[in-house]
VOBA-1610 file (N, C-alpha, C; in pm, whole numbers, padded with zeros to 5 digits, always signed):
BEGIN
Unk-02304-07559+02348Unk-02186-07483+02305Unk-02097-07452+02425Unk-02152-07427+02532Unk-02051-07360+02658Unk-02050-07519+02712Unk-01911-07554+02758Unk-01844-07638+02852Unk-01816-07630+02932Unk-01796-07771+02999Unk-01696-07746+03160Unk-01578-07714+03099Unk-01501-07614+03167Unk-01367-07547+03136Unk-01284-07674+03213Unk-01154-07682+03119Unk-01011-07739+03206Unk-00987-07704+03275Unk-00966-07747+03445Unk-00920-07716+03553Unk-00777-07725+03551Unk-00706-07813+03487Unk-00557-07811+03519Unk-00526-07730+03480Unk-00400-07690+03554Unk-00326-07594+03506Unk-00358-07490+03458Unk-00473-07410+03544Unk-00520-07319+03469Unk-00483-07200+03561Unk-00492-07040+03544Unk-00514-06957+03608Unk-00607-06935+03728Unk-00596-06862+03796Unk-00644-06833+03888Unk-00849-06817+03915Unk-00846-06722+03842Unk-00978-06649+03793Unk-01021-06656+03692Unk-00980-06726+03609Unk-01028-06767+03456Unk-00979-06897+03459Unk-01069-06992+03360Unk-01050-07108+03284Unk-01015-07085+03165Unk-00960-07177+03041Unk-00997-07162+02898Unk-00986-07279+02867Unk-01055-07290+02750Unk-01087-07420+02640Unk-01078-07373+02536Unk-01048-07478+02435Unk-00983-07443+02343Unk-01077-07626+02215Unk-01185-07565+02128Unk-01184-07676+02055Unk-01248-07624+01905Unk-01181-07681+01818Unk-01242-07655+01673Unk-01223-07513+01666Unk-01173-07478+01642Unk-01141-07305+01627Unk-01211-07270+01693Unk-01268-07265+01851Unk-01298-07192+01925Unk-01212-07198+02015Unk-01184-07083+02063Unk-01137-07049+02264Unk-01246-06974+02307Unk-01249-07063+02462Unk-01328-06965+02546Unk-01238-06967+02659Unk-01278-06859+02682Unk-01247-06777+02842Unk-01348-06777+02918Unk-01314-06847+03000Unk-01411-06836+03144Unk-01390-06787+03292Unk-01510-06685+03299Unk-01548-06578+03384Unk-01503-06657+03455Unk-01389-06692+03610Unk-01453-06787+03714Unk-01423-06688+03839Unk-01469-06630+03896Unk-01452-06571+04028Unk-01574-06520+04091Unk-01630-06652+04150Unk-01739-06650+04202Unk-01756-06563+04335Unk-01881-06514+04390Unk-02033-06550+04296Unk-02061-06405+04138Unk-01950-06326+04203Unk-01963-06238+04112Unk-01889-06208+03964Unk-01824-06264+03991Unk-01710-06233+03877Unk-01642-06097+03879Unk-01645-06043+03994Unk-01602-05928+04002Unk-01472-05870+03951Unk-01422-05799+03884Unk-01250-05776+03831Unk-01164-05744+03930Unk-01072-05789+03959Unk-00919-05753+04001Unk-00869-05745+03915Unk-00690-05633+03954Unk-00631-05694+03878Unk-00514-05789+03798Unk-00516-05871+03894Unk-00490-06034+03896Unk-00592-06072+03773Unk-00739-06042+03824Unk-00783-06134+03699Unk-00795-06062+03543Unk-00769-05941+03556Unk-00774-05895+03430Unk-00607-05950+03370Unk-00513-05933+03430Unk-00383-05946+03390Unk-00365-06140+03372Unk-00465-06195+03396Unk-00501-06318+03341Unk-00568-06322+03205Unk-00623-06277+03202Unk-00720-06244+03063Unk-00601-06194+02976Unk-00539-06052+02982Unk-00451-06043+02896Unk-00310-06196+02838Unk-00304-06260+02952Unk-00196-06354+02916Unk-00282-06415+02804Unk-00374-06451+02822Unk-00477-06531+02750Unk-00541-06495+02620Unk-00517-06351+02607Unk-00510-06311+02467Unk-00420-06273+02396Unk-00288-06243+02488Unk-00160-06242+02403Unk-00166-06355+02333Unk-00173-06484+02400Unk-00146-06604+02362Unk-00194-06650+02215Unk-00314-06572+02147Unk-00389-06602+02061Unk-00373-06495+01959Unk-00319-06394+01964Unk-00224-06264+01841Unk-00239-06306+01689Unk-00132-06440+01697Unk-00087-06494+01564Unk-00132-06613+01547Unk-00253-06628+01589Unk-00314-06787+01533Unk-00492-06736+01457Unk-00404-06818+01330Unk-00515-06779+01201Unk-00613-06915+01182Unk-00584-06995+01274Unk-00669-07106+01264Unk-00786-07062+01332Unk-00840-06977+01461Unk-00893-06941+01556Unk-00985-06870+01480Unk-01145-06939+01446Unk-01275-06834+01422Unk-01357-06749+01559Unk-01321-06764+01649Unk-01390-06729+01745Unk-01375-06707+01893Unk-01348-06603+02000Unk-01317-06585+02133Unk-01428-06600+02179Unk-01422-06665+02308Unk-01568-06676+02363Unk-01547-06662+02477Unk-01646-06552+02565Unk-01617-06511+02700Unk-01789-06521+02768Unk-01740-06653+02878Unk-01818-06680+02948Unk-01827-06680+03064Unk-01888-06736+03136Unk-01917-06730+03259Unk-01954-06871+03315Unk-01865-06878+03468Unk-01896-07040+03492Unk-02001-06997+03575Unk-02052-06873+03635Unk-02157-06892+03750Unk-02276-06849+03673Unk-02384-06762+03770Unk-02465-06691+03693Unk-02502-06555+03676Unk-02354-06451+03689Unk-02364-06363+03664Unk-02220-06318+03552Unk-02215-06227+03430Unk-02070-06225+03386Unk-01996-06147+03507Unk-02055-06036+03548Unk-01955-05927+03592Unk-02057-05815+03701Unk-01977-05837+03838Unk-02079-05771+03906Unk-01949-05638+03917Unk-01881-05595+03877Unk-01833-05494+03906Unk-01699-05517+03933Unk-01605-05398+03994Unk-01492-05410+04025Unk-01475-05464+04198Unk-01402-05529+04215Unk-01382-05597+04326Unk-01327-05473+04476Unk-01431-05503+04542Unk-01372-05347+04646Unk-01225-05314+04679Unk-01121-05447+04725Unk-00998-05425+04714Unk-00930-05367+04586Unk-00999-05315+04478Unk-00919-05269+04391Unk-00955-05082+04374Unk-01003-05097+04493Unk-01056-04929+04482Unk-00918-04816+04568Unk-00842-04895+04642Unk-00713-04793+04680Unk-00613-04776+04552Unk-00571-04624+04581Unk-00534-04536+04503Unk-00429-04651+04403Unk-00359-04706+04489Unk-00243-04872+04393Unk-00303-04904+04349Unk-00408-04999+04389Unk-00489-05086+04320Unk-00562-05036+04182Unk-00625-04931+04156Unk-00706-04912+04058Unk-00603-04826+03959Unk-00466-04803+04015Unk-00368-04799+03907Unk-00348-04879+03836Unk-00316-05021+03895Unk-00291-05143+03821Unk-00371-05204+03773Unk-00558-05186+03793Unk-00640-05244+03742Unk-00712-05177+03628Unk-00683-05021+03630Unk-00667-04934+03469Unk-00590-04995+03396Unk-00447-04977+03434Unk-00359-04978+03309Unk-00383-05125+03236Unk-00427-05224+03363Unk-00457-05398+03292Unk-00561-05360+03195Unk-00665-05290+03215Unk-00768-05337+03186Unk-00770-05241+03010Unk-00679-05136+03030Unk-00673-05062+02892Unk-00562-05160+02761Unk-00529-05218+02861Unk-00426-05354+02773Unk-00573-05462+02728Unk-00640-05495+02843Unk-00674-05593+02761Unk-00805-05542+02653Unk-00842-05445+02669Unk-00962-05377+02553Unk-00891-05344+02452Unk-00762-05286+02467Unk-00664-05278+02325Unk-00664-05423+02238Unk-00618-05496+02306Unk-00593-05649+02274Unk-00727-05703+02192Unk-00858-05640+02262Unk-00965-05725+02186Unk-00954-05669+02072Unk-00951-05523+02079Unk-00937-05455+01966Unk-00845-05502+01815Unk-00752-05500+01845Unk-00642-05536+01798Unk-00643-05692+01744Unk-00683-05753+01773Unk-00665-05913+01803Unk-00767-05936+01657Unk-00713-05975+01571Unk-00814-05989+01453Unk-00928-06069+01509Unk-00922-06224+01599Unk-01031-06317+01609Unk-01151-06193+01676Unk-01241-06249+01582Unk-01410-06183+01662Unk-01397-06246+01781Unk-01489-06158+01841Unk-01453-06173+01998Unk-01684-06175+02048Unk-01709-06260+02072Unk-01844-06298+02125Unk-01818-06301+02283Unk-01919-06229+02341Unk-01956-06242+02488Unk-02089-06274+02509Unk-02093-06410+02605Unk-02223-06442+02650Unk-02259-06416+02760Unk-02394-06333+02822Unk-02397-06212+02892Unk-02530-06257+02952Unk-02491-06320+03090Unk-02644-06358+03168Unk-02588-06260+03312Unk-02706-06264+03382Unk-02738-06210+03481Unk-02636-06024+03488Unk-02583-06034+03617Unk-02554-05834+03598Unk-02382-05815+03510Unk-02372-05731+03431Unk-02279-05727+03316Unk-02279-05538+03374Unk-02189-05526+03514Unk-02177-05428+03576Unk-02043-05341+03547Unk-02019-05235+03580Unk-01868-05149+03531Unk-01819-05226+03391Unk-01681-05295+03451Unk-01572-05304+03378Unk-01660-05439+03262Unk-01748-05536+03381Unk-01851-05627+03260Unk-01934-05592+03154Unk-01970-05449+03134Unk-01988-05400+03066Unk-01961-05331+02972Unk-01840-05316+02995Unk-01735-05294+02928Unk-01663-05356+02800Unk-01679-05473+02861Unk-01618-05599+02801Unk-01735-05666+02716Unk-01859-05602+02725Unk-01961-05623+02621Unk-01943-05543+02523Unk-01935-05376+02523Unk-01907-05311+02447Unk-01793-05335+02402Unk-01661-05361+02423Unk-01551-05405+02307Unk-01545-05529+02222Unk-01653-05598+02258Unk-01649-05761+02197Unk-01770-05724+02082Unk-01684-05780+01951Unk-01723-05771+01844Unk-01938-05824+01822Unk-01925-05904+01914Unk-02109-06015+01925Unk-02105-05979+02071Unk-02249-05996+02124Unk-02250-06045+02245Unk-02422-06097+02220Unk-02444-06205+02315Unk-02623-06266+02342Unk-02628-06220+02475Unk-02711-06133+02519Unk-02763-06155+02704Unk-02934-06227+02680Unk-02921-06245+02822Unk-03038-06274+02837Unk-03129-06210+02911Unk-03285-06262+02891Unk-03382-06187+02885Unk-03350-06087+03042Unk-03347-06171+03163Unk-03314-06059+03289Unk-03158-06030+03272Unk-03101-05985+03171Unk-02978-05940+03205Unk-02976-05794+03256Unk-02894-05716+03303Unk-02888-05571+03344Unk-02718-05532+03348Unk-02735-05415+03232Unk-02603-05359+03244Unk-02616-05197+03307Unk-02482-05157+03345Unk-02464-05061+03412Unk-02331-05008+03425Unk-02342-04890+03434Unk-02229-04820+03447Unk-02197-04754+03590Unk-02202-04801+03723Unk-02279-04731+03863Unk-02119-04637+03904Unk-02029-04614+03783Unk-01895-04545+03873Unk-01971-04432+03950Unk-02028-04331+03850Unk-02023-04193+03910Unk-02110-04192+04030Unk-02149-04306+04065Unk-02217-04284+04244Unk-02119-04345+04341Unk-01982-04352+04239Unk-01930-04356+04374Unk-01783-04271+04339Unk-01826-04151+04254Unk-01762-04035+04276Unk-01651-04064+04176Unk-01655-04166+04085Unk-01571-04188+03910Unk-01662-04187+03799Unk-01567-04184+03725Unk-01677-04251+03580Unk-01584-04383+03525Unk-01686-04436+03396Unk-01665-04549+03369Unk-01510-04505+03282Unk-01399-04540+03239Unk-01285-04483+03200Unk-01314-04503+03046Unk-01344-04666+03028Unk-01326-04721+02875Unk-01483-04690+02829Unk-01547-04683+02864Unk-01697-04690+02842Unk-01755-04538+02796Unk-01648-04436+02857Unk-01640-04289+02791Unk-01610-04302+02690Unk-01492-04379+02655Unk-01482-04389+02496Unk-01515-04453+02423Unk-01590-04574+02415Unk-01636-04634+02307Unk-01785-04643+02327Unk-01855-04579+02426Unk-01991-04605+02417Unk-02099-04510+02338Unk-01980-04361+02306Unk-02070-04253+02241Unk-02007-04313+02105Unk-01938-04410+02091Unk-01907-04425+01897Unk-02031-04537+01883Unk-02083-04568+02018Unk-02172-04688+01971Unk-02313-04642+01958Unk-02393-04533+02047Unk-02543-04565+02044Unk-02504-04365+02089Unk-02646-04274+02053Unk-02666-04168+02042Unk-02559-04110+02160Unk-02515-03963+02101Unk-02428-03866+02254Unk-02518-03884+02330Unk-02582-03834+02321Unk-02722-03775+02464Unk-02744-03948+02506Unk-02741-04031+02488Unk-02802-04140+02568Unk-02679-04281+02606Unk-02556-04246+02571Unk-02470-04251+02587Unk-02414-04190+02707Unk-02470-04042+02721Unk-02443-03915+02819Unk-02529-03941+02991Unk-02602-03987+02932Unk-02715-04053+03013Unk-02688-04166+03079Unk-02671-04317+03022Unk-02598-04383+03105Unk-02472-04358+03193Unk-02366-04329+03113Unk-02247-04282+03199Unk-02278-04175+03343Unk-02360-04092+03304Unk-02367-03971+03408Unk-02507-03975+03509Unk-02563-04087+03518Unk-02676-04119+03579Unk-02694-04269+03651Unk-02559-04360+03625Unk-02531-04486+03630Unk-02611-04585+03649Unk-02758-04550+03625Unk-02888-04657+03595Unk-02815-04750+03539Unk-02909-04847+03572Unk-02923-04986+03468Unk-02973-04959+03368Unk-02926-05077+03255Unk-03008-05080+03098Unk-03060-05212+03100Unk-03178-05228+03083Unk-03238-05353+03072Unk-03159-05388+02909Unk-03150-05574+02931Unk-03100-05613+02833Unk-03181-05562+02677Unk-03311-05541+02691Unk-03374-05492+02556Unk-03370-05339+02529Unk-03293-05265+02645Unk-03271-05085+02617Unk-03105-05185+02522Unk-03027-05236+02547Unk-02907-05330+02462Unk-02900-05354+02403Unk-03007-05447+02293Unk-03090-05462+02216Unk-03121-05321+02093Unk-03228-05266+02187Unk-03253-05157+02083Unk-03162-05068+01994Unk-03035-05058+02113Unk-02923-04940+02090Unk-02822-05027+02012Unk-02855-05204+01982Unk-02719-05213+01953Unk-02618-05304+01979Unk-02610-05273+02133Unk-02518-05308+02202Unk-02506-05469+02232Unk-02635-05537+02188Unk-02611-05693+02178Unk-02681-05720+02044Unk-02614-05814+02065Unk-02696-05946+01927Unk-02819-05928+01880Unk-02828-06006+02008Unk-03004-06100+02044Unk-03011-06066+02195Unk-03145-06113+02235Unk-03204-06157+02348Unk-03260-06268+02399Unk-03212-06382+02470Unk-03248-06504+02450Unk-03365-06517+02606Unk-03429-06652+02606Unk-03477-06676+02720Unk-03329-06720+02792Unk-03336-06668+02919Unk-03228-06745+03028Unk-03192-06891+03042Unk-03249-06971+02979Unk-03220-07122+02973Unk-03236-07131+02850Unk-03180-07037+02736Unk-03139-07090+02612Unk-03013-07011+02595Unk-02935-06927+02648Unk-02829-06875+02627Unk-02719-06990+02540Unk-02702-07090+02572Unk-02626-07197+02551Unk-02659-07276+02429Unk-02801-07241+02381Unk-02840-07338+02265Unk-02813-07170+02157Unk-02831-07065+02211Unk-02864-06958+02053Unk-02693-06939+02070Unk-02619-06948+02156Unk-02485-06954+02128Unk-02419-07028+02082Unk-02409-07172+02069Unk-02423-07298+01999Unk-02476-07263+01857Unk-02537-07174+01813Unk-02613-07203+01675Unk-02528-07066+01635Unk-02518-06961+01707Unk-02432-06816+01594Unk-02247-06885+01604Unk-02219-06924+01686Unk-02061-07004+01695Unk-02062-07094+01567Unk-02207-07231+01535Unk-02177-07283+01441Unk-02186-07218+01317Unk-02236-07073+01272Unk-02216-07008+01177Unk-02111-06983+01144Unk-02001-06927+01237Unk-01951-06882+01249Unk-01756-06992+01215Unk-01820-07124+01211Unk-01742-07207+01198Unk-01772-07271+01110Unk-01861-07230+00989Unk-01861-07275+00832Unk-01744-07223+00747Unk-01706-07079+00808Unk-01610-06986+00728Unk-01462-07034+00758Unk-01416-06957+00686Unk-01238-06946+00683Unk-01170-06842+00799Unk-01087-06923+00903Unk-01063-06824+00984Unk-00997-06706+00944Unk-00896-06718+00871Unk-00804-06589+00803Unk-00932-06470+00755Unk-01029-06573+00683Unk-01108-06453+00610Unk-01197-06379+00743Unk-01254-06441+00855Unk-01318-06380+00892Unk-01202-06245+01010Unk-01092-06313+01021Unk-00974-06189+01140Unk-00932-06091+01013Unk-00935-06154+00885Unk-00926-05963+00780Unk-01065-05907+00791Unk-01212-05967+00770Unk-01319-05890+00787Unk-01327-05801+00917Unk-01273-05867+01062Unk-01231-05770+01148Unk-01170-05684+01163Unk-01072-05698+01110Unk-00941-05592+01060Unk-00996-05494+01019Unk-01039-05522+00898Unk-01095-05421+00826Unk-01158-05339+00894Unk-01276-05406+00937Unk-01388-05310+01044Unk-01301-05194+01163Unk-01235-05276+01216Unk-01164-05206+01316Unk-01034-05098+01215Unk-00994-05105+01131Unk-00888-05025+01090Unk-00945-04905+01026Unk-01101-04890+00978Unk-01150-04770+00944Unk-01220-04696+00996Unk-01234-04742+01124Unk-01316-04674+01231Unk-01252-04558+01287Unk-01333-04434+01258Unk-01285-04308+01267Unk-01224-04251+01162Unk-01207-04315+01082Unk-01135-04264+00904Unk-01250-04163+00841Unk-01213-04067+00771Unk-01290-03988+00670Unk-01306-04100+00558Unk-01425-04113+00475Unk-01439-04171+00407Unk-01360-04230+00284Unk-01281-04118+00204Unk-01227-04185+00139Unk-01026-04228+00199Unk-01027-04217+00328Unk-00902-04304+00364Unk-00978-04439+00414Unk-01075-04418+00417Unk-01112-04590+00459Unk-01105-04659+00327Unk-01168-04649+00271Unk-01219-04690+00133Unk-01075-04713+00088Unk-00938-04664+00113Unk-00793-04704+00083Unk-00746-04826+00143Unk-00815-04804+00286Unk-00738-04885+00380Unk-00831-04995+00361Unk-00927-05025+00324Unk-01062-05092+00220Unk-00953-05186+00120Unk-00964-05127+00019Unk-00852-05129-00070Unk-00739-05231-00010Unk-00682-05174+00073Unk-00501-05277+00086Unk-00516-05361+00109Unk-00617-05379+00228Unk-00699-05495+00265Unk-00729-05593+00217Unk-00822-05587+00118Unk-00843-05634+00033Unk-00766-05708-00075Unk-00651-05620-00156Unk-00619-05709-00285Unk-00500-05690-00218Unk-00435-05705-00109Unk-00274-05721-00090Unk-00300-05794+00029Unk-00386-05851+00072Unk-00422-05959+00247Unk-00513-06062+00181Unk-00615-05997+00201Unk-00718-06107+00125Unk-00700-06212-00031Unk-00723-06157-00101Unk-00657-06218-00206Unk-00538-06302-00227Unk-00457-06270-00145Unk-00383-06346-00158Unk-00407-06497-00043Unk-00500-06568+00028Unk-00551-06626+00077Unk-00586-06730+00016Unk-00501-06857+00015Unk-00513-06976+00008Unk-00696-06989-00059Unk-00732-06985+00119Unk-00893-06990+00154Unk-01006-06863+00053Unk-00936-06749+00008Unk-01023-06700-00075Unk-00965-06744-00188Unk-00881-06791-00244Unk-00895-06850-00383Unk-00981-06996-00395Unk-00994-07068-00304Unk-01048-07215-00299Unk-01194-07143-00269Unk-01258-07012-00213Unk-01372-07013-00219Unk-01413-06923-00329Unk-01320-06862-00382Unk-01393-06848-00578Unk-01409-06953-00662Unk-01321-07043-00637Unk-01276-07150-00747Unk-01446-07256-00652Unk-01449-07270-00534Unk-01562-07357-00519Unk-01699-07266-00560Unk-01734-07174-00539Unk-01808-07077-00615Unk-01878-07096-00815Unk-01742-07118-00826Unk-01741-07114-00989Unk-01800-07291-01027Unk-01728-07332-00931Unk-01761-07518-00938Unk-01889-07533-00877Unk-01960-07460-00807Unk-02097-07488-00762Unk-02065-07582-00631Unk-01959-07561-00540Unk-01960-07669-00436Unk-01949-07630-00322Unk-01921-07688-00209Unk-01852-07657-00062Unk-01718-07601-00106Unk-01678-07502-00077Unk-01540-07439-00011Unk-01490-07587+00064Unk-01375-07613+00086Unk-01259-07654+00188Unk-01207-07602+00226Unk-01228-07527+00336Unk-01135-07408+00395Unk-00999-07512+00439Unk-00885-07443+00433Unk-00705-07453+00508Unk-00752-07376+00596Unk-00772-07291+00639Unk-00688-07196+00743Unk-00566-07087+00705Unk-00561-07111+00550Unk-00437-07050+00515Unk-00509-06940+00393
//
């Protein structure tokens, strides 16, 4: 499933490929992958780019070395620098957010600060068996910015409270338990169990699966019955009206394969 990325003409610190309704993004800023923000404000070009395309089942964020993300890059720690590498980096977690395509991260070796980060906003992620995430700001006198906010909507306050304010590592199976990934693969199968949830994932209709995101993401934090509305609009004024969900009732009723359009 993971490729050699296109070298031409590509950005700086990232690669991308682009085949069968997949894009991937690739980690490239070796040996660590560490963030600037140059390379985050690469990443954002790279998901603007993909907003309004309903053909697209799947974002895929990889890694060409063997770690995703060892942290933030030390030149981005003066008072300029980590201005411009916030405000990038709250653009591009909006963007995943926002961005109907599910968003999968494949997560070997250390998935540190802002790499961890970028696990918690991505809809899937697989690490592997020695992976280690971490949050290490507050030992060096910050906290994690984005990881305050979406990590207590993800796994208990108190242990949530705990990572952030103690900046231990989480072994990939404390990740696991809480949640926060998929699966857990052996380290030399990352590439085959990602290969097999991508081809799931490319039986479906892209439109249908960026409204199932939608959805998810548009009721999060709603009192119950405004979700269940926003449930609702969703549903019989987006969905329904979908090329691809009428051809998969009508193949349903016929006993056959769907033909997904894209439309």
């Amino acid at each position: 499933m993971v490729e050699t990325p296109d070298t031409a003409d590509t950005p700086q610190f990232i690669a991308c490929k682009e085949k069968d309704g997949m894009f991937q993004i690739f980690l490239n800023r070796p040996p660590m992958n560490s963030f600037n923000a140059e390379m985050v404000e690469e990443i954002n070009r790279a998901l603007g780019g993909l907003l309004y395309r309903n053909d697209l089942k799947v974002v895929v964020f990889v890694t060409t070395g063997k770690h995703f993300c060892g942290g933030v890059a030390p030149e981005d720690f003066t008072e300029d620098r980590s201005y411009q590498l916030i405000e990038a980096m709250g653009r591009m977690f909006e963007q995943m957010q926002t961005m109907n395509i599910p968003v999968l991260s494949l997560v070997p070796g250390m998935a540190m600060g802002p790499g961890f980060e970028l696990v918690l906003f991505s809809d899937l992620a697989i690490a592997t068996e020695s992976t280690k995430f971490g949050l290490p700001d507050i030992q060096m006198g910050l906290f994690p910015a984005f990881a305050c906010n979406i990590l207590p909507k993800l796994i208990p306050h108190k242990r949530a409270a705990e990572v952030i304010m103690t900046g231990e590592t989480m072994t990939a199976q404390d990740a696991l338990k809480y949640g926060l990934v998929n699966m857990v693969v052996p380290d030399s199968k990352l590439a085959e169990q990602a290969g097999i949830l991508v081809r799931k994932l490319m039986q479906y209709s892209g439109p249908v699966l960026q409204l199932a995101k939608k959805a998810m993401v548009q009721v999060q934090g709603k009192p119950l019955e405004e979700g269940i509305r926003t449930i609702e609009e969703i549903f019989l004024n987006e969905l329904l009206s979908l090329d691809d969900s009428k051809e998969g009732i009508r193949a349903f009723v016929e006993k056959r394969k769907p033909v997904w359009t894209n439309q």
